[in-house]
N, C-alpha and C positions, 0 to 999 in steps of 0.2 A: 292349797297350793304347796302349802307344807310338807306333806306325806303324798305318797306316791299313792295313787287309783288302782284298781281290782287290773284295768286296761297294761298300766305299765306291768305287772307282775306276770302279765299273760305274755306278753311281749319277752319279757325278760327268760322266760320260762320255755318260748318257741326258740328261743335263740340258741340258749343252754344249749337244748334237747336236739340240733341240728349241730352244733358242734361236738356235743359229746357223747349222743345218742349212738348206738347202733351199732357194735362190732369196729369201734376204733375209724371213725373215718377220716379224724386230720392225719393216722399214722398213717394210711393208704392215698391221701395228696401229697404228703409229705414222701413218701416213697417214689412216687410217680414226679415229683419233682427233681429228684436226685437219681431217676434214669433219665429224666431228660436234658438236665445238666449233665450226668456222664453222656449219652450220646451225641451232643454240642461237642464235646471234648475231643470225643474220638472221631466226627467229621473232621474237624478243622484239623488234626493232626493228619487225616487222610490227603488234604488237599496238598496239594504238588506246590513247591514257592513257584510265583509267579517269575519266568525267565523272559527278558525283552526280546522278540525276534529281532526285534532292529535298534539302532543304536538311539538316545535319546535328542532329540531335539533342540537343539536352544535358540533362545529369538537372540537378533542382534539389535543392542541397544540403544545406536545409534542410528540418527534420521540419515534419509536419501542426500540432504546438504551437509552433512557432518558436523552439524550439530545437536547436543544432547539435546533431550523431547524437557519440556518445561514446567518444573515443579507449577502446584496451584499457586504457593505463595509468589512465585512470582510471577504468572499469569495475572493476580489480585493487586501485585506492583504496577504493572505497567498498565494496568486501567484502571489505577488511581492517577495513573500521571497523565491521561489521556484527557 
């Protein structure tokens, strides 16, 4: 358990030979990575800002009987007192 099997060296050795085997191929993901982070870039610069057609919305924050809507704590007040 000490030293490593004929198994892990084959392993170790299929691994290498996939990362560094063959005509440079982490340079060719690594390229392809950085055209597709540049073409991310120049989407998003293409897209137009977003203008509201219509004006934004607000809710009104007061209830129908004019008074304000009721924090939990003090929903958890008055049915402690109940």
């Amino acid at each position: 358990m000490g030293s490593l099997s004929i198994w892990h060296w084959i392993i170790v050795l299929v691994v290498v030979m996939v990362l560094f085997g063959g005509r440079g191929k982490i340079s060719n993901v690594m390229g392809d990575f950085a055209e597709g982070i540049k073409a991310f870039k120049k989407g998003m610069a293409d897209d137009k800002p977003a203008t509201p057609s219509e004006p934004v919305k607000t809710l009104d924050h007061q209830q129908a009987g004019g008074e304000a809507p009721k924090s939990e704590s003090n929903r958890q007040t008055e049915s402690a007192r109940s």
